[in-house]
C-alpha positions in Angstrom: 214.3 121.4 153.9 211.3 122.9 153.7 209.5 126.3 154.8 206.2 127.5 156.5 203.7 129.4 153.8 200.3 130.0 154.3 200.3 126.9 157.3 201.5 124.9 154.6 204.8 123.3 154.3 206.5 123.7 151.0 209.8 122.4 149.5 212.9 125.4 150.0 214.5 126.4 146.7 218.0 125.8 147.7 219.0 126.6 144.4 219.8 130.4 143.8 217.1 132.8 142.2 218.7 134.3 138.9 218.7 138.2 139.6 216.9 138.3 135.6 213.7 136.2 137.0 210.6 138.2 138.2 209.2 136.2 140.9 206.7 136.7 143.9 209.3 137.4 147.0 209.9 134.9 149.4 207.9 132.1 146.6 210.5 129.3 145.6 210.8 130.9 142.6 207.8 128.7 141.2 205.5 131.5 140.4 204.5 134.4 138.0 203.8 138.2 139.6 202.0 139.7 136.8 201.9 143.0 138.1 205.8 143.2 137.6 205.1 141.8 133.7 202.9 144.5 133.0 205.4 147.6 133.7 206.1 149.6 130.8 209.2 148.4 128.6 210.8 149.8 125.6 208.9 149.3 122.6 211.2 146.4 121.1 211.7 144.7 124.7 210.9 140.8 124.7 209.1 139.7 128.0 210.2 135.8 127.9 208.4 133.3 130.5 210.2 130.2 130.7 208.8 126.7 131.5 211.9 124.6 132.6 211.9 121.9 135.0 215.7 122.3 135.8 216.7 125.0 138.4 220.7 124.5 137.0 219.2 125.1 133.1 217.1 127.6 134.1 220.0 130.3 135.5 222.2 129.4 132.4 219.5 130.1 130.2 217.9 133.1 131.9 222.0 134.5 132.0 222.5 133.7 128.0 219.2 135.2 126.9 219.4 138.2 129.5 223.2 139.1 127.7 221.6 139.3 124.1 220.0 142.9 124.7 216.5 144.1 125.2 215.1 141.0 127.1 212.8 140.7 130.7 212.8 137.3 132.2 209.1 137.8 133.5 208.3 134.3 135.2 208.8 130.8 135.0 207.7 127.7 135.5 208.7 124.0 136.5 204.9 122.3 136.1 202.5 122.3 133.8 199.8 123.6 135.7 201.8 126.5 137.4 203.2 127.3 133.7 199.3 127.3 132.8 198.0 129.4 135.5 201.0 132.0 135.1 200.7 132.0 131.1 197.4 132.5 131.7 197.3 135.9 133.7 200.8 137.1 132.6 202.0 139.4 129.7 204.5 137.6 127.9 206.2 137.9 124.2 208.2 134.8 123.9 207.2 131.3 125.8 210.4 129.1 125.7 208.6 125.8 126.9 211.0 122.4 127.8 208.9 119.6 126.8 209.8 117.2 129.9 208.3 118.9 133.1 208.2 117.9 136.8 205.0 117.3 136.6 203.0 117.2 133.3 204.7 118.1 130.0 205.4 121.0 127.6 203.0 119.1 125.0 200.1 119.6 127.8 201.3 123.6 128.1 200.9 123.9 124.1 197.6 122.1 124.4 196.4 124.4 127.0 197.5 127.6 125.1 194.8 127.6 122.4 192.1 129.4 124.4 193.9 132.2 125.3 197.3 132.4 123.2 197.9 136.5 122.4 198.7 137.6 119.2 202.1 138.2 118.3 203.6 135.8 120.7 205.7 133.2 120.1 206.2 129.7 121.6 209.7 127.8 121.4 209.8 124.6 122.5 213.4 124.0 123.4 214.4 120.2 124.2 216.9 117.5 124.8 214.0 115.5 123.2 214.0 116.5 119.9 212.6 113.2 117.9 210.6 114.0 114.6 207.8 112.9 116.2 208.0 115.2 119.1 208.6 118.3 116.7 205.3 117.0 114.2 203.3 116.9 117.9 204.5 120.5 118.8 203.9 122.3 116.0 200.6 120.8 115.4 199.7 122.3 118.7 201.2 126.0 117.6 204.7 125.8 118.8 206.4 128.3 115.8 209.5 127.0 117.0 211.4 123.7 117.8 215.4 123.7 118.9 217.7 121.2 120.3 219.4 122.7 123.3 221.9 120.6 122.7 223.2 122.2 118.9 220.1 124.5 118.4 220.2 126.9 121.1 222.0 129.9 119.2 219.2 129.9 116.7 217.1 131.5 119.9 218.9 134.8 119.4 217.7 134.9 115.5 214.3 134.7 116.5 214.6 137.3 119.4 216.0 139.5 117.2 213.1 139.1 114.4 210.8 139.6 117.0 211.8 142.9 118.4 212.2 144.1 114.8 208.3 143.3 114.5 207.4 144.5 117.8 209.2 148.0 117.1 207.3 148.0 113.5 204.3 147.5 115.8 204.7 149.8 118.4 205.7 152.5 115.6 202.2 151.5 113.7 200.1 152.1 116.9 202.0 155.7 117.3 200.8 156.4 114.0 204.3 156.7 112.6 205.0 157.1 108.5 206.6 153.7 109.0 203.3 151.3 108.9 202.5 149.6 105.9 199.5 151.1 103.9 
């Protein structure tokens, strides 16, 4: 099936949106709308982007992660260059990146992240692939984090939760609250 966009014809998602994904309306869920990313959150609220080639994986994951608390699903992506162009333009905490893409791969992602990576964000690469070699290559190329999804994908919530302590901290700091270290 496919639908008319722009006088081009392009694949339908027949795969339900998950209601915790941001997307552009009537996109096959594909694509990044910044301007959505960039609405004021609470100060300890995560905005994940998720690079994940599987539209099945994709809703379980976005429905676990959106049940452990202060979380916005703010885009994701099935390609490399779509997860590029999005990462790119987009306001994101936490990139949880799959290492086998449709086309490209997560290792090409990492790559591409060095010119413009934020600080204070963090990048899980979270795989069925996960070979010592593979781990070595992805946090040579600044992944802080590399799970299993297969036994390792509770560990995400431990890392959430450190996060938002240290965006809180932050957010505290920059009201110029007692609480920031001298």
């Amino acid at each position: 099936m496919t639908t008319e966009r722009a006088g081009v014809a392009q694949p339908k998602n027949i795969f339900k949106q998950p209601t915790p994904f941001v997307t552009l309306e009537g996109g096959s869920g594909n694509q990044f709308d910044g301007r959505l990313a960039t609405s004021k959150d609470e100060p300890d609220t995560l905005r994940i982007f998720l690079v994940e080639d599987s539209a099945i994986l994709r809703d379980r994951l976005s429905e676990a992660i959106a049940a452990w608390g202060k979380v916005k699903m703010v885009g994701h992506a099935e390609t490399e260059a779509v997860a590029d162009a999005a990462l790119r333009g987009g306001q994101w905490d936490v990139l949880i990146l799959d290492l086998q893409l449709l086309q490209g791969t997560g290792l090409g992602v990492l790559r591409n992240l060095h010119g413009y990576r934020k600080p204070g964000t963090s990048v899980i690469v979270l795989t069925n692939y996960a070979i010592p070699s593979y781990r070595a290559r992805s946090m040579e190329l600044g992944a802080d984090h590399f799970f299993d999804k297969t036994k390792d994908f509770s560990k995400i919530k431990d890392v959430f939760a450190e996060m938002a302590e240290k965006k809180r901290a932050a957010g505290a700091c920059i009201q110029g609250s007692s609480l920031c270290p001298s």
